[in-house]
N, CA, C and O of each residue as an XYZ file, in Angstrom:
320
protein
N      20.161     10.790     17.563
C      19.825     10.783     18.968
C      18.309     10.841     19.117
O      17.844     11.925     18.765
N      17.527     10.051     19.500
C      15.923     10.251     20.349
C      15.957     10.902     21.097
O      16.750     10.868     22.038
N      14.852     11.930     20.849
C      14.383     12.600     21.615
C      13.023     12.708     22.647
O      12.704     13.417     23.602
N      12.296     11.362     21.736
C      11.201     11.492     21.929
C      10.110     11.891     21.884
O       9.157     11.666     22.629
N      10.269     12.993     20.303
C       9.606     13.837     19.623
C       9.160     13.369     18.507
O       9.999     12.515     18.218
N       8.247     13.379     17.556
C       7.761     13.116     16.494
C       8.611     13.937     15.137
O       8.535     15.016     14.551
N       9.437     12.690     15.076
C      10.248     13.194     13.744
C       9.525     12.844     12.374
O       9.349     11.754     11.830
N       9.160     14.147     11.991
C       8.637     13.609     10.399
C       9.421     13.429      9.015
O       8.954     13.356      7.878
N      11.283     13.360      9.622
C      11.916     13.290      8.457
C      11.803     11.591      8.721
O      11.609     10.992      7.663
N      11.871     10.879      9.692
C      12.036      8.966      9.888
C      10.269      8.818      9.392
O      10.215      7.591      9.313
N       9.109      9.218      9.093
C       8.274      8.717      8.717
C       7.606      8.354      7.574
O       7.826      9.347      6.880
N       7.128      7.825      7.087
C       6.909      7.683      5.801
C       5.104      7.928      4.938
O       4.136      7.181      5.083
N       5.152      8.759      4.380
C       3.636      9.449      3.710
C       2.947      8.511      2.818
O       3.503      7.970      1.862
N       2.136      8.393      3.040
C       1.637      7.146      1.962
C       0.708      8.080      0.994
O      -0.096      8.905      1.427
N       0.918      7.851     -0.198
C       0.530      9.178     -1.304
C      -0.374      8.108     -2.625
O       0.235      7.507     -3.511
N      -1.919      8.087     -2.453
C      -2.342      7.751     -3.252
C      -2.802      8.525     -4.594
O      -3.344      9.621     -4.736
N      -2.356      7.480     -5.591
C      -2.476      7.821     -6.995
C      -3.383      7.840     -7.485
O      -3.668      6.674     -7.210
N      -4.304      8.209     -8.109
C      -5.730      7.184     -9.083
C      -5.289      7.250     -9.987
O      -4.666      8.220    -10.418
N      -5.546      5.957    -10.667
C      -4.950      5.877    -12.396
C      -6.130      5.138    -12.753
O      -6.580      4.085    -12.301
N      -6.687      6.189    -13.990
C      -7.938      6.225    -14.787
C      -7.478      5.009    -15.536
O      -8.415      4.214    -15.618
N      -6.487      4.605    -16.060
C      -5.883      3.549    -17.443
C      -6.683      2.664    -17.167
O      -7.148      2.832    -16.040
N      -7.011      1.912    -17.607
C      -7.118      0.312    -17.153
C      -6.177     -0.207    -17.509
O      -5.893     -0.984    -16.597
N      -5.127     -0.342    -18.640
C      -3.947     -0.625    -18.946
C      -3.036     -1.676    -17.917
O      -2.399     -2.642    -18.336
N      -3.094     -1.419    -17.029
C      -2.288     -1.685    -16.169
C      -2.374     -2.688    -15.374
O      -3.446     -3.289    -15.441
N      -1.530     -3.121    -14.560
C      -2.293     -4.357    -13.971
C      -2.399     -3.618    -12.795
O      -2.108     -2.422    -12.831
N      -2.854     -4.257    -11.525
C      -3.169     -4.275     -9.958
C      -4.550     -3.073    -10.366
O      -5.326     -3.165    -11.317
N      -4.505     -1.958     -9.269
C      -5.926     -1.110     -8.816
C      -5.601      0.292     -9.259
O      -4.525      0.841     -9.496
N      -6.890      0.722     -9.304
C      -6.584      2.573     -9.393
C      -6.453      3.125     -8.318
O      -6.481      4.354     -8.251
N      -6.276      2.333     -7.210
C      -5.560      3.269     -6.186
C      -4.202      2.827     -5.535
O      -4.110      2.308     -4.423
N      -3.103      3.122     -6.431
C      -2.201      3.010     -6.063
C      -1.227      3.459     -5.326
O      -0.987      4.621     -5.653
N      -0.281      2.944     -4.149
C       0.364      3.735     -3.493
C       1.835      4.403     -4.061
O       2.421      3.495     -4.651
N       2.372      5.240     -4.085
C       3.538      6.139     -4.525
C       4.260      5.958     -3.278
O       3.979      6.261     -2.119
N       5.748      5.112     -4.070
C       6.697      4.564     -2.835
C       7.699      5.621     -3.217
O       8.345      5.651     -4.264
N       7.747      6.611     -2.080
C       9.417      7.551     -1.861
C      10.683      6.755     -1.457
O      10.912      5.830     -0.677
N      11.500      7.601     -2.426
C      13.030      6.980     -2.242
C      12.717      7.163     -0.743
O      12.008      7.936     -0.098
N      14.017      5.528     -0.285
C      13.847      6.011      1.227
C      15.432      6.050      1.210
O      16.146      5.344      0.499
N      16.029      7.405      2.507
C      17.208      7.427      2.568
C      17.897      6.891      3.464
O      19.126      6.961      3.466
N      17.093      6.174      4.510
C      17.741      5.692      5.817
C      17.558      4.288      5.478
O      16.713      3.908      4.667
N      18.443      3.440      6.172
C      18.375      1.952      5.939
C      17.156      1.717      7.179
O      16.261      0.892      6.992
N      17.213      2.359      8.181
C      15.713      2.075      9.024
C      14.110      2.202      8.383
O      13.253      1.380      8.706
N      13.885      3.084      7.646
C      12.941      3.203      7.126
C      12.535      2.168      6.077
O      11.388      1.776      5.866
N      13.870      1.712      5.333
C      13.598      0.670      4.069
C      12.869     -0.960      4.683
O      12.340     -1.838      4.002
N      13.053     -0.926      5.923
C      12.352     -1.870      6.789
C      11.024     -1.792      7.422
O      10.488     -2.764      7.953
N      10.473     -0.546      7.353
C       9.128     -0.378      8.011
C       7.541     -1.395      7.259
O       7.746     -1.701      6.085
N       6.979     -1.587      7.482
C       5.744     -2.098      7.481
C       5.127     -1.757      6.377
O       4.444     -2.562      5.744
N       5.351     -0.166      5.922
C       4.405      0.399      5.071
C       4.961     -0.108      3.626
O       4.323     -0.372      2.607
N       6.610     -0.166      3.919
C       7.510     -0.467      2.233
C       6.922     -1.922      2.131
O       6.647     -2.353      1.011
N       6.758     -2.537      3.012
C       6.852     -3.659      2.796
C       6.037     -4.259      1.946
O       6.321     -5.069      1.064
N       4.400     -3.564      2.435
C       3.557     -3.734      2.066
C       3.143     -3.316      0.456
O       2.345     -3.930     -0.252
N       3.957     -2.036      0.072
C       3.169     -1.015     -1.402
C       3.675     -1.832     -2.042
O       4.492     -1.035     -2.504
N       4.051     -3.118     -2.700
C       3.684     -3.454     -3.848
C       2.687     -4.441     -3.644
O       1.856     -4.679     -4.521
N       2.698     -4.820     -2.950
C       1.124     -5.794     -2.392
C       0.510     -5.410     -2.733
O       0.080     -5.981     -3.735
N      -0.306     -3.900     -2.276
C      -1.357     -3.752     -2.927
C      -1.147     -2.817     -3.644
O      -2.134     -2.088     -3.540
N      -0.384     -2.353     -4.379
C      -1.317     -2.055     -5.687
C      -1.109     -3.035     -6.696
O      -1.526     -2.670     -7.796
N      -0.419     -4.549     -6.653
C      -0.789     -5.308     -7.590
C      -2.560     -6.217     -7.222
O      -3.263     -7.077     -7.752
N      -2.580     -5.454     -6.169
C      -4.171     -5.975     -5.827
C      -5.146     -5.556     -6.992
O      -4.795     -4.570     -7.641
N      -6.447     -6.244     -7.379
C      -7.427     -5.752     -8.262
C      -8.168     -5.094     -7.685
O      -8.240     -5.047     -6.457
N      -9.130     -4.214     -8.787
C     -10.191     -2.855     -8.152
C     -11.037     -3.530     -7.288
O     -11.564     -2.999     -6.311
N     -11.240     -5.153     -7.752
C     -12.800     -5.731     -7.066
C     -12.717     -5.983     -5.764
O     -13.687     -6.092     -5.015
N     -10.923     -6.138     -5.278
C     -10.847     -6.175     -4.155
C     -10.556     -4.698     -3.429
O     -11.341     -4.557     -2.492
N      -9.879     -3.836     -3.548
C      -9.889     -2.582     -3.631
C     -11.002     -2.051     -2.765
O     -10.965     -1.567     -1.634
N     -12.187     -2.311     -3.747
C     -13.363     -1.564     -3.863
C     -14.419     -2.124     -3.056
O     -15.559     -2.081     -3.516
N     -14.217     -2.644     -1.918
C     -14.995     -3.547     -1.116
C     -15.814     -2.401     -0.417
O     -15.153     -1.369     -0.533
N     -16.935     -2.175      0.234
C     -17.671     -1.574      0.601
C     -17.700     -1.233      2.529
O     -18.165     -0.281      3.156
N     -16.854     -2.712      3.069
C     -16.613     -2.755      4.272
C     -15.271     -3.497      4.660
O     -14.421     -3.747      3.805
N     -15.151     -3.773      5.743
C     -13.381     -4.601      6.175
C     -13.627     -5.847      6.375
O     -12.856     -6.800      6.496
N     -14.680     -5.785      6.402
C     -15.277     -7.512      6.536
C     -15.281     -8.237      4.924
O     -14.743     -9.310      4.653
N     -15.993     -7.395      4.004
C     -15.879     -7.735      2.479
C     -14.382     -7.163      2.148
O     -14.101     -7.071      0.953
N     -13.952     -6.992      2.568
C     -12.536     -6.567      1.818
C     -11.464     -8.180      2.129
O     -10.677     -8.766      1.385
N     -11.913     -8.465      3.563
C     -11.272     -9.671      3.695
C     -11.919    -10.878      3.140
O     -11.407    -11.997      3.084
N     -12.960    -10.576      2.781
C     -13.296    -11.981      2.250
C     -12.798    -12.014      0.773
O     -12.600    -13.067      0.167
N     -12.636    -10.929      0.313
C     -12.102    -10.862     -1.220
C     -11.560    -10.847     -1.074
O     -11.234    -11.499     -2.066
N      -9.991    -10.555     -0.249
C      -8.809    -10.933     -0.329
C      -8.474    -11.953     -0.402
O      -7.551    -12.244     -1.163
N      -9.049    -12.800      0.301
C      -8.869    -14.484      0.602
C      -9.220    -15.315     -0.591
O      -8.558    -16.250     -1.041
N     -10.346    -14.846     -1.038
C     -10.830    -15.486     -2.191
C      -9.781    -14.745     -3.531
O      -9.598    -15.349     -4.589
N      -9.451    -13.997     -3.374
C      -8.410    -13.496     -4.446
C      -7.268    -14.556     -4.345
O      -7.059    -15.478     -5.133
N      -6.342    -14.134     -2.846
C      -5.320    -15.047     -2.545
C      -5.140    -16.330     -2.982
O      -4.114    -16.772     -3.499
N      -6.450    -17.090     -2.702
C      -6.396    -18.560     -2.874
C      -6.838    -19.003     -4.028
O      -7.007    -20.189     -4.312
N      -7.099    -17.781     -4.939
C      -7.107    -18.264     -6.572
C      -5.893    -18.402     -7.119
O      -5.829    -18.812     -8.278
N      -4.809    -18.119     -6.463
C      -3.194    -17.934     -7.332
C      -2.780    -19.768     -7.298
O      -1.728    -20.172     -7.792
């Protein structure tokens, strides 16, 4: 039932990792995806997104502004 209250069991925490490895592929800042238990939540925006980026690289990652972050994305993107 809605209540219209801010339920923090339907929301979802986005929990960054740093991983020192280089080992690995994508960035050292990776997001940590929680089991989700509701079939509503397995649809939100945020799931959709965490493997996107953390198979992203540090160089894009590590952009200095939102303006350079998009231009390295693009130029990332359109190298595949």
């Amino acid at each position: 039932m809605l209540t219209g209250k801010y339920d923090t069991d339907s929301c979802i925490e986005l929990i960054f990792v740093t991983n020192p490895g280089t080992h690995t592929h994508g960035n050292k800042l990776k997001i940590c995806q929680d089991h989700v238990h509701y079939n509503l939540r397995k649809y939100f925006f945020a799931n959709g997104v965490i493997c996107t980026w953390n198979s992203l690289p540090n160089s894009v990652i590590e952009a200095n502004s939102v303006n350079s972050f998009k231009n390295r994305i693009d130029k990332y993107w359109n190298n595949f």
